[in-house]
N, C-alpha and C positions, 0 to 999 in steps of 0.2 A: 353331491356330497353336502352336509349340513356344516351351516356357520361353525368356527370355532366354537366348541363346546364349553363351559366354564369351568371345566374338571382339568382343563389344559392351561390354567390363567393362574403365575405368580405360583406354579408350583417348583422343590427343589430336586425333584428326584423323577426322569419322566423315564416312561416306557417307551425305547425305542427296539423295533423288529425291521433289519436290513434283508434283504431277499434277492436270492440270486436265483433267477430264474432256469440258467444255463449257459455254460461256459467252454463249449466243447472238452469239457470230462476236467478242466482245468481246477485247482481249488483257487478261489477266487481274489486274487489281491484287492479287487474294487471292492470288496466287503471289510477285506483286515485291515486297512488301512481306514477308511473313515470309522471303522469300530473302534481303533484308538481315539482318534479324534473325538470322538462322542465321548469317549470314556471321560478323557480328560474333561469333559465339559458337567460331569456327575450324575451322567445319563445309564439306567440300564438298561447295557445293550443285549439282543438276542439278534443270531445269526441262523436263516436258515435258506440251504443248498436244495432247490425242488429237484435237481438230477439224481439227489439221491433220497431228499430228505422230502414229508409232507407241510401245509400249511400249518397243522396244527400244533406239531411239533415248537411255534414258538410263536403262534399267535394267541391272545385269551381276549376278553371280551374287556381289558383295564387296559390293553395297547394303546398310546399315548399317539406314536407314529409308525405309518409303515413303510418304507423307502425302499423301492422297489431298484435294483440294477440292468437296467439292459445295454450290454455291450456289443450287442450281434441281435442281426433280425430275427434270430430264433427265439433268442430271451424276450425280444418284445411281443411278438405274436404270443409266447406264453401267459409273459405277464397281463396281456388285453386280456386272454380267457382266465386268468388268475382273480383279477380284479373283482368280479361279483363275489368271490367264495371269500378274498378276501377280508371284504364289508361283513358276511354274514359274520365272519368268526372274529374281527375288529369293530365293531359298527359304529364305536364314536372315535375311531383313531384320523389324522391327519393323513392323507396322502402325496406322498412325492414319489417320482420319478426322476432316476440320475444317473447316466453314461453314455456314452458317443450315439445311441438312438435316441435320448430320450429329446433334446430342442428338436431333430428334423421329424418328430412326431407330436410336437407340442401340442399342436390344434386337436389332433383324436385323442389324445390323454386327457387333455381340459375338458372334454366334450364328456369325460367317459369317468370326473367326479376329482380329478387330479388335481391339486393347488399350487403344489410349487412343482416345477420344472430343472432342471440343472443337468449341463451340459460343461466339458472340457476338464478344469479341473474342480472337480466339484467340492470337493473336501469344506472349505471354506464357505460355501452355499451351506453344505449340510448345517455346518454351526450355526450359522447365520439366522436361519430358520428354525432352530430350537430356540436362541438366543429372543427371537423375534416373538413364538410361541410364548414363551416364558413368559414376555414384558406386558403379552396380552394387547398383540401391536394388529389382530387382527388376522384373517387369513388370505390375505391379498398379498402375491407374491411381491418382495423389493429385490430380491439380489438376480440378479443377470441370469437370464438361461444359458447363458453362454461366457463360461469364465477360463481365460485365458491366459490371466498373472500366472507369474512364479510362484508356487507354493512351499513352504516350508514342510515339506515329509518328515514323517517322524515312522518310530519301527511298529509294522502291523501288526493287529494283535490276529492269529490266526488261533487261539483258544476257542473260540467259541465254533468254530465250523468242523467238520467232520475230518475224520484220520484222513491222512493220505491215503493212504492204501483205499478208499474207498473210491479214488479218483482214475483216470484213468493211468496206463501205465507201460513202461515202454518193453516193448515186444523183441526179443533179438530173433536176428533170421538163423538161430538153433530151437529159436520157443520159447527161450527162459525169458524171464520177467522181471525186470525191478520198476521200482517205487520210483515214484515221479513228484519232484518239486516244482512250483511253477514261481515265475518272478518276472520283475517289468522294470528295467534298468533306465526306461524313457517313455515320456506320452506324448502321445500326437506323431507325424513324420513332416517332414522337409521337401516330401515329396508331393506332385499335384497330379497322379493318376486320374484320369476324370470319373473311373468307373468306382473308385475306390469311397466306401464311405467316411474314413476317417478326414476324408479332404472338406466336404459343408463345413465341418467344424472347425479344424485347426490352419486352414487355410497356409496351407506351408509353414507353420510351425511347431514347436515340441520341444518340453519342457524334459529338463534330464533328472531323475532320481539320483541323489548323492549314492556317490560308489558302498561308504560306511552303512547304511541303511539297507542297501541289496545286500551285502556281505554278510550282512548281521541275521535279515531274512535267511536266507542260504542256509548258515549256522543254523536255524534255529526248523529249519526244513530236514535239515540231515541229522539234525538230533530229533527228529519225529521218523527217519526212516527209510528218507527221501534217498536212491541210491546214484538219479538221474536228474539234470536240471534241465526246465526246457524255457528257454527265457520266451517271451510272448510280447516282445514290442513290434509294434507295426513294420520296423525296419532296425535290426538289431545295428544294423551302421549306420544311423541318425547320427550318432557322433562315434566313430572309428575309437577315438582314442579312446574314451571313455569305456567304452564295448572291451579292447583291449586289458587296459586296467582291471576291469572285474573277471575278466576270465582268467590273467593272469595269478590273483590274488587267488582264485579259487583253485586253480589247482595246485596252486604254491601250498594251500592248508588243506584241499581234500584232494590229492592225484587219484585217483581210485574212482574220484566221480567224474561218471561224462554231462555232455550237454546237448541242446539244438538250439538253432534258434533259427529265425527269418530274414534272409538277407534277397535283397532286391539282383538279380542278375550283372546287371551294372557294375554292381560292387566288385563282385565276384570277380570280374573280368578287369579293371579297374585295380584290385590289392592284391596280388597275388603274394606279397609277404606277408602280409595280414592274414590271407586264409592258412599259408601253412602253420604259422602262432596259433592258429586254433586247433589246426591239426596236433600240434604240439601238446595242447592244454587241453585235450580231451573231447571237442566236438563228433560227436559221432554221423551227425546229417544236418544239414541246413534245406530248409522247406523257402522256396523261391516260388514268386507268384508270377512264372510262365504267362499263363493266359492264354497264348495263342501261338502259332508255329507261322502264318499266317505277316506277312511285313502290312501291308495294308491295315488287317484288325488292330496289332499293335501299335499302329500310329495315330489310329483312331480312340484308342486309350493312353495315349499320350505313354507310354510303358517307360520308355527311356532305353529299350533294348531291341536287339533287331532279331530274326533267327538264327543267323550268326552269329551273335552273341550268346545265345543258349547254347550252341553246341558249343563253343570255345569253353563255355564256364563249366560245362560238365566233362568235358576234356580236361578242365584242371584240377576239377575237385576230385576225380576219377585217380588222377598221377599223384596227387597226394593222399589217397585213403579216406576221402570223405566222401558220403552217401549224398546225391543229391536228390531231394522228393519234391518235385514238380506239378505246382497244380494249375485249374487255368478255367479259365473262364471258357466253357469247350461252346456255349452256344448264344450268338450274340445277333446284334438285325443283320450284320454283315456274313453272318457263316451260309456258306454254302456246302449242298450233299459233297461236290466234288474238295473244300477244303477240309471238311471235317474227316474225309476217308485222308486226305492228306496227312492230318496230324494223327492217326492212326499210326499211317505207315512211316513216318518218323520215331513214334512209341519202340514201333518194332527196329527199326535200322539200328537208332538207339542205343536195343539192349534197356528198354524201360522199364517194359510192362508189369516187373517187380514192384517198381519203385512208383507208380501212380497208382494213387487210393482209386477203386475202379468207382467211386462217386465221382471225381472230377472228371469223367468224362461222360455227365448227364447235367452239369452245371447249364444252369442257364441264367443270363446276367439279372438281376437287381438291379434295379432302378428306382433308388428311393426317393424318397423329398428332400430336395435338396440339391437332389447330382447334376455333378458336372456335365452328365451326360446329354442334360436336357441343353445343355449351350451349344451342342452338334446342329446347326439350322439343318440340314439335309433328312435329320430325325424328328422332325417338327411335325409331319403329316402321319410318322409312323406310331409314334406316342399317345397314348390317350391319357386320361385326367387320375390324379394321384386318385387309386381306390384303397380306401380302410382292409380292405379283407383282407389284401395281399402283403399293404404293408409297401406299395410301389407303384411305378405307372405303368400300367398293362404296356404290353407291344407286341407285335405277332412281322413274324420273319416273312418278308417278299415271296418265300416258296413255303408252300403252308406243306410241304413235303419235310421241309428241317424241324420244324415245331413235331410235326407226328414223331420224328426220330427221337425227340428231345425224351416223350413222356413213354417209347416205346424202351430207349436206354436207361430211365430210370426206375421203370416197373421192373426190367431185369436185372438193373442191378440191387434193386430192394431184393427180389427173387432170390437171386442166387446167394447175393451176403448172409440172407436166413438160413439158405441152407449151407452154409459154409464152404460153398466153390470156393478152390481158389484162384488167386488175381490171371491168372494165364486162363485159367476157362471162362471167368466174367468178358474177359478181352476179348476171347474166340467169341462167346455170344454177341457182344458188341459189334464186333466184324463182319458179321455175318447178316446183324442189323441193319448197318450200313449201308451194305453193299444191296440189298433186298428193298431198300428204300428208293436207292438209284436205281433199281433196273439193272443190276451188274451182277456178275457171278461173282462171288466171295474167291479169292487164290488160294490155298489150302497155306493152313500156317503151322511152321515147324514149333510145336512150344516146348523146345526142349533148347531154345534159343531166345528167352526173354529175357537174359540180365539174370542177374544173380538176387533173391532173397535182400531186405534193406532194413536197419532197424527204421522202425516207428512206432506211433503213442496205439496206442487201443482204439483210441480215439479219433475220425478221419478230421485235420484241417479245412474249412473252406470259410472259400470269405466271398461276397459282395454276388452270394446267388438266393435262388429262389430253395431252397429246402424243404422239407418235408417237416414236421412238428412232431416226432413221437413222442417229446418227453410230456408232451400234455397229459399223459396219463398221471403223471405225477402230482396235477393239480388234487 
């Protein structure tokens, strides 16, 4: 990328274009909230969504900067293929990258024409670097890739990005549909998962969004439509109390609207008053990052829960009326043919196989730059060197029998999702995968005995795998 250009120097009105590359089907708080912050700074902002929206829709050739978000290894893999079409349709704009991928990818963004970098809470970065534009201070980054103060939040401006409705949206198990709000009550977690990517960065900590500012979000999502809220913090009980206060507030002024959100198993097991206040105020399912069935794997990711802890939590979320959607890291260096048929057949004892998106059970772990994973010494010969393509460090499973399972489970479940199987016949295929892989005859399975139907978004959750890129078409 070319030296700061002098069309960027001592001017009062810049052209800024924030870009969210994808956000599983989510509308983007990492957009509407540094969109105010620019505002305020007398910057014009343009916001554009590639899940649904194209580049050109709000790039021109007088864009000032263009600030890329990647929150998830998909948006980043995007954003790398983004970046040339970018240039062509900005050619003298500034470039940054900024959210929880962008410092553990610093070295290939720099390499790839990027200037500034910002990581954690970036908000403050982003001014910083207009501020610094401005003064004609040069194109040499100063503010931290990695900012971890308290931030003063102020209310997002979500005007400029696309309807709700255009986002994903939550499914009831009769088929109806309502409109999905999305919000973030805290950043970062508390917790040190080794496999998890939010941990390089906030390294056990996390910054709480004022309750007044989610609320007011809220408000201003159900007067755009929104009939569902699904909150989207790494760990919805980073702070219990707080989590409480805003769901209570919410359905003290919207009873009518439900929610989800993300809570760590632990928890679960752990608040049992807690959970039923949510049952009270509307929670319709909580998405828990399971992982594994598996005690050895989950100690090996540091989980903080055992298998006996998963089933106690869905025993109680079960007695109180709440859905629990379980997803999991299904293939790791440690999985073995005989564990993974194992956490099958716990799906089924269960009573699951409704309620797991049939993606997470082709997950295979991400291993980004950064992870905790690489501190396993035992993983040290099995690990090769961070490659660009991926996006991670390659690794290949002691039985090259589980790696074929991995890409045999995920070509059927791309298969059948298009054709709209559903989740009881993706599972029979899977089973039968399985078992065909070990050398084992498949048991014949009754699916007339999976669990009952569960609500969930359109959109499937995963986090900390290797995925698939469709939305590149959108470049």
């Amino acid at each position: 990328m070319q030296l700061l250009p002098d069309s960027l120097l001592n001017i009062h009105t810049m052209k800024i274009s924030l870009i969210n590359p994808y956000e599983l089907g989510r509308q983007p708080f990492g957009l509407a909230e540094p969109a105010a912050w620019l505002d305020r700074q007398g910057c014009e902002v343009s916001c554009c969504d590639l899940s649904i929206q194209k580049l050109e829709s709000c790039l021109t050739p007088d864009t000032d900067v263009v600030a890329i978000y990647v929150a998830m290894h998909t948006a980043t893999r995007i954003a790398i293929e983004a970046l040339p079409r970018i240039c062509q349709l900005a050619p003298r704009a500034y470039l940054c990258v900024y959210g929880l991928y962008a410092p553990m990818n610093s070295e290939l963004f720099r390499s790839l024409g990027v200037q500034t970098v910002l990581g954690g809470e970036f908000e403050t970065g982003l001014v910083s670097m207009v501020q610094r534009i401005r003064a004609g201070q040069g194109a040499h980054q100063t503010e931290p890739e990695i900012a971890l103060d308290r931030i003063d939040f102020i209310a997002p401006d979500r005007s400029k990005l696309p309807e709700l409705s255009q986002y994903a949206s939550l499914i009831n198990p009769d088929g109806t549909r309502k409109t999905v709000g999305f919000v973030e009550t805290t950043r970062g977690c508390k917790y040190l998962c080794r496999h998890c990517p939010v941990v390089p960065v906030y390294r056990g900590r996390f910054n709480v969004i004022p309750m007044d500012i989610v609320i007011n979000d809220i408000r201003e999502q159900i007067a755009q439509g929104a009939e569902h809220i699904s909150f989207g913090d790494p760990d919805f009980f980073n702070g219990p109390g707080h989590a409480l206060r805003i769901v209570r507030a919410l359905h003290a002024e919207f009873p009518a609207v439900t929610y989800d959100a993300t809570i760590k198993i632990e928890h679960i097991v752990r608040y049992p008053e807690e959970m039923q206040i949510l049952k009270d105020t509307g929670c319709l399912f909580i998405l828990s990052a399971v992982e594994a069935v598996d005690d050895d794997i989950l100690e090996h990711l540091d989980k903080g829960h055992t298998r006996a802890d998963f089933v106690a939590a869905l025993a109680r979320l079960r007695n109180i009326g709440i859905a629990l959607a379980p997803t999991f890291v299904a293939f790791t260096p440690w999985t073995t043919l005989e564990n993974y048929i194992g956490l099958l057949r716990h799906i089924i004892d269960l009573q699951l196989v409704e309620a797991v998106a049939p993606v997470q059970l082709s997950i295979r772990l991400l291993i980004p730059a950064g992870s905790c994973i690489m501190e396993i010494d035992s993983l040290a010969d099995s690990i090769g060197d961070f490659d660009p393509a991926i996006l991670g460090h390659p690794w290949s499973n002691p039985d090259a029998r589980v790696d074929a399972l991995q890409q045999q489970v995920q070509a059927w479940v791309t298969r059948a999702e298009a054709e709209d199987q559903s989740r009881p016949q993706i599972f029979a295929g899977i089973w039968k995968l399985a078992h065909e892989q070990a050398g084992l005859p498949a048991p014949p399975l009754n699916l007339q005995h999976t669990g009952q139907p569960v609500p969930r978004l359109s959109e499937n959750w995963y986090c900390c795998a290797e995925p698939t890129c469709e939305q590149l078409t959108s470049i």
